[in-house]
C-alpha positions as CSV (number, residue, x, y, z in Angstrom):
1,X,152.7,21.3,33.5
2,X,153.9,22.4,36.9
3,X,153.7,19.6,39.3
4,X,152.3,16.8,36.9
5,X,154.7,14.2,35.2
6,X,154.4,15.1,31.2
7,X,153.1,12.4,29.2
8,X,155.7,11.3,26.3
9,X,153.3,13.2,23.6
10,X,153.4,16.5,25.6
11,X,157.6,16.1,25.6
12,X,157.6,15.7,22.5
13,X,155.4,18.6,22.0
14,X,157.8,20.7,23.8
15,X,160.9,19.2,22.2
16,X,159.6,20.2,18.8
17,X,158.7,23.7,19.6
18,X,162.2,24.1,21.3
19,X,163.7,22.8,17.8
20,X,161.8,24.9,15.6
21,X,162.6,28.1,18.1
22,X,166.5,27.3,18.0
23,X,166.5,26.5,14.5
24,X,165.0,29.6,13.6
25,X,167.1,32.4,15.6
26,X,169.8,30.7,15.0
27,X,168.9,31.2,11.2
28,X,167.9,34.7,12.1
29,X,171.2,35.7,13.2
30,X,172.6,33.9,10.4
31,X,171.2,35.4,7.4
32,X,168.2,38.0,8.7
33,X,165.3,38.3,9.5
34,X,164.0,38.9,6.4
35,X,165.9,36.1,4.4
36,X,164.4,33.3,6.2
37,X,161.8,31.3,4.9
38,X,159.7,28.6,7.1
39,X,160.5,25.9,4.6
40,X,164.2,26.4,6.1
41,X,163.9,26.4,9.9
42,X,161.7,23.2,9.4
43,X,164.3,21.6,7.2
44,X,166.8,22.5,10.1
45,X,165.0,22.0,12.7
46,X,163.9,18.4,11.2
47,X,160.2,18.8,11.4
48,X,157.2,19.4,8.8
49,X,155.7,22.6,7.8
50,X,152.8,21.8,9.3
51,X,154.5,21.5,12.6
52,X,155.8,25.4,12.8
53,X,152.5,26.5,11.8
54,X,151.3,24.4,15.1
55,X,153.0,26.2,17.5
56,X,153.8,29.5,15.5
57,X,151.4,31.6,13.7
58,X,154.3,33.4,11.4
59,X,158.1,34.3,12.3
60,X,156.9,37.2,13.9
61,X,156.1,34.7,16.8
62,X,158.9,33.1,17.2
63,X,160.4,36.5,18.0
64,X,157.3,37.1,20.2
65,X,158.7,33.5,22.0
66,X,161.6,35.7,22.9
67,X,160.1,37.8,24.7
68,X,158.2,34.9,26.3
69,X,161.3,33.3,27.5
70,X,162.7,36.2,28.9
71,X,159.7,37.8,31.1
72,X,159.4,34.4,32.4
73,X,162.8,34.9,33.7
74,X,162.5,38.4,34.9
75,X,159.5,36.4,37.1
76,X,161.9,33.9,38.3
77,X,164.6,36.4,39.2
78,X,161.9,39.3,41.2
79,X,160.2,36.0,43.2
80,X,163.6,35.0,44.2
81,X,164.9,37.7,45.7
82,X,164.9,38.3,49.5
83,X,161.8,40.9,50.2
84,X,164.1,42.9,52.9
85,X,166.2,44.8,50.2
86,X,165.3,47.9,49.4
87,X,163.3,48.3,46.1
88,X,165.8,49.9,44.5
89,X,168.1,47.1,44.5
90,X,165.3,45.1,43.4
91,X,164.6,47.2,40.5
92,X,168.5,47.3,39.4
93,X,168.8,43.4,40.2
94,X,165.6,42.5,37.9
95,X,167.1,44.8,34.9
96,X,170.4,44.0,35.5
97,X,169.2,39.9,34.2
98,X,167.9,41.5,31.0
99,X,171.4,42.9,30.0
100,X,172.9,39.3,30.5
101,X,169.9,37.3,29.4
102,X,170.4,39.6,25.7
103,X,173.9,40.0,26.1
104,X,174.3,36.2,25.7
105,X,172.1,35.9,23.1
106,X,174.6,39.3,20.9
107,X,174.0,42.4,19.5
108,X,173.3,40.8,15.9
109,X,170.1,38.9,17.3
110,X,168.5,41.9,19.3
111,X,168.9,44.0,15.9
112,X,166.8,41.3,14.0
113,X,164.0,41.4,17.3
114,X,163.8,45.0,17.3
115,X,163.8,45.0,12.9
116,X,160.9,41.9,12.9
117,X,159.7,44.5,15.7
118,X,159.6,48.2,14.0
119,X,158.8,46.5,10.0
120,X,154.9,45.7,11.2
121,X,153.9,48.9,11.7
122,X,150.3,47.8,11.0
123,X,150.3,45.2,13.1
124,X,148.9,45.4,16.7
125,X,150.4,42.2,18.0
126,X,154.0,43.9,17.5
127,X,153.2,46.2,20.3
128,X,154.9,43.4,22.6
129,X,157.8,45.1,23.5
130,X,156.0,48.2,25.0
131,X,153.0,46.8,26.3
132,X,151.8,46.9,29.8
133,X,150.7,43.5,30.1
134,X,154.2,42.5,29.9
135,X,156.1,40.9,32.9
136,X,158.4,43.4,33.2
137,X,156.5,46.3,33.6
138,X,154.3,45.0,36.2
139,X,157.1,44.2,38.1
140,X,159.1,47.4,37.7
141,X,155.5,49.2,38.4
142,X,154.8,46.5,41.5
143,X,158.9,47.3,42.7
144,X,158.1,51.4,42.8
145,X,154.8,51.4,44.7
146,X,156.2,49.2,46.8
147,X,159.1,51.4,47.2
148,X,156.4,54.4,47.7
149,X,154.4,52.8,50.5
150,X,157.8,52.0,52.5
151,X,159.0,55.6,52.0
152,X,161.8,54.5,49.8
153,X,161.0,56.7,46.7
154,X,159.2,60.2,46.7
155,X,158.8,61.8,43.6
156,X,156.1,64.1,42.4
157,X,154.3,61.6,39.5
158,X,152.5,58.6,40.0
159,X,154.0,55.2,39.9
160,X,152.8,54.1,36.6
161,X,154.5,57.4,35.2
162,X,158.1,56.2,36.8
163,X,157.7,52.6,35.1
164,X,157.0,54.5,31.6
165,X,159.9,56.2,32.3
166,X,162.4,54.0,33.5
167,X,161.2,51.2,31.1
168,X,161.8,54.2,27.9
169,X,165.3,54.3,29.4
170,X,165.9,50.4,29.8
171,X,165.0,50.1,25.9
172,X,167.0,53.3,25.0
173,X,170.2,51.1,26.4
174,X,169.3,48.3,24.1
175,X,168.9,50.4,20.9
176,X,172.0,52.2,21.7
177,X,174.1,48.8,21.9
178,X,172.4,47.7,18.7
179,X,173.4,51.1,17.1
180,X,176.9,51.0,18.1
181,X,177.2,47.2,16.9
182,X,178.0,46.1,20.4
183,X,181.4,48.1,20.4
184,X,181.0,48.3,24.4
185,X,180.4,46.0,27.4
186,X,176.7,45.9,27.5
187,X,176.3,44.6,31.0
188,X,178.8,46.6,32.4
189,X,177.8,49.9,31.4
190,X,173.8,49.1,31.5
191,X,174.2,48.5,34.9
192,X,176.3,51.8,36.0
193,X,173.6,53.5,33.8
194,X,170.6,51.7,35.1
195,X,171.6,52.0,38.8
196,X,172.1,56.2,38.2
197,X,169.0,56.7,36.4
198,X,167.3,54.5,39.3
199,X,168.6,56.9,42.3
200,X,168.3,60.2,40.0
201,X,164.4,59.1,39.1
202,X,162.8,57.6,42.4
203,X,165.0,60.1,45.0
């Protein structure tokens, strides 16, 4: 809780859900996905059954935690940056932390998010990568009519359009590093991608 001391309880709270999220991706990359039972990230993560179930519904949602974790720091990186740069540094300088956050993490892992991802086809919830009340596309979508109202970027569809399209192309970089088993540098050649697609898009 922002500004308030935590009370021991809530620490532990949060230590607990921390162990159970470690234990299981790191189990995840491991042996799969689909190999893992509960009864195993609780046994490594040193906690009860019932404690998983208190902070996660299913294993689904600890990949959902994921993406949690990381559009809180795509928040953190857009709020610190300095509001004189033109938005399409922004834009790059946002992306460009997704490559790092999810190259740190390796190729192997963001195969088993995108599998837990594309096996629940009848499942609403699993719409969390491409949904617009994600972090990411409200900033990408904030970042362009920004860009709009300054005169920085001109093109001939609406804002929300651009984001669509921008975001399909930010996800097309991490299927194709998945698909090529991470056999290049992922940040490296995201970013010369990212930043071309940028000044092609919004000029």
């Amino acid at each position: 809780m922002k500004g308030q001391q935590l009370t021991n309880r809530q620490r532990k709270a949060l230590e607990t859900k921390k162990a159970i999220f470690e234990s299981a991706i790191s189990l995840f990359k491991e042996k799969g996905f689909e190999n893992v039972y509960i009864d195993e990230i609780t046994a490594k993560a040193g906690t009860s059954k019932g404690s998983f179930y208190t902070y996660f519904k299913s294993k689904d949602e600890v990949i959902f935690e994921h993406y949690n974790k990381i559009d809180e720091h795509y928040d953190i990186v857009y709020r610190a940056l300095p509001t004189e740069l033109d938005c399409s540094i922004k834009l790059l300088a946002v992306l460009k932390e997704g490559l790092i956050f999810t190259e740190k993490l390796g190729h192997k892992f963001l195969s088993i998010v995108l599998y837990s991802q594309l096996s629940n086809f009848d499942d609403d919830s699993t719409s969390i990568i491409m949904g617009k009340e994600r972090t990411i596309y409200q900033i990408v979508n904030q970042l362009i009519k920004e860009g709009r109202e300054k005169g920085e970027f001109n093109p001939p569809v609406s804002s929300e359009e651009l984001a669509e399209m921008l975001l399909c192309f930010y996800k097309g970089l991490y299927l194709d590093w998945c698909l090529t088993r991470g056999k290049f540098p992922f940040i490296e050649r995201g970013e010369k991608q990212l930043k071309t697609f940028i000044n092609s898009l919004l000029s």
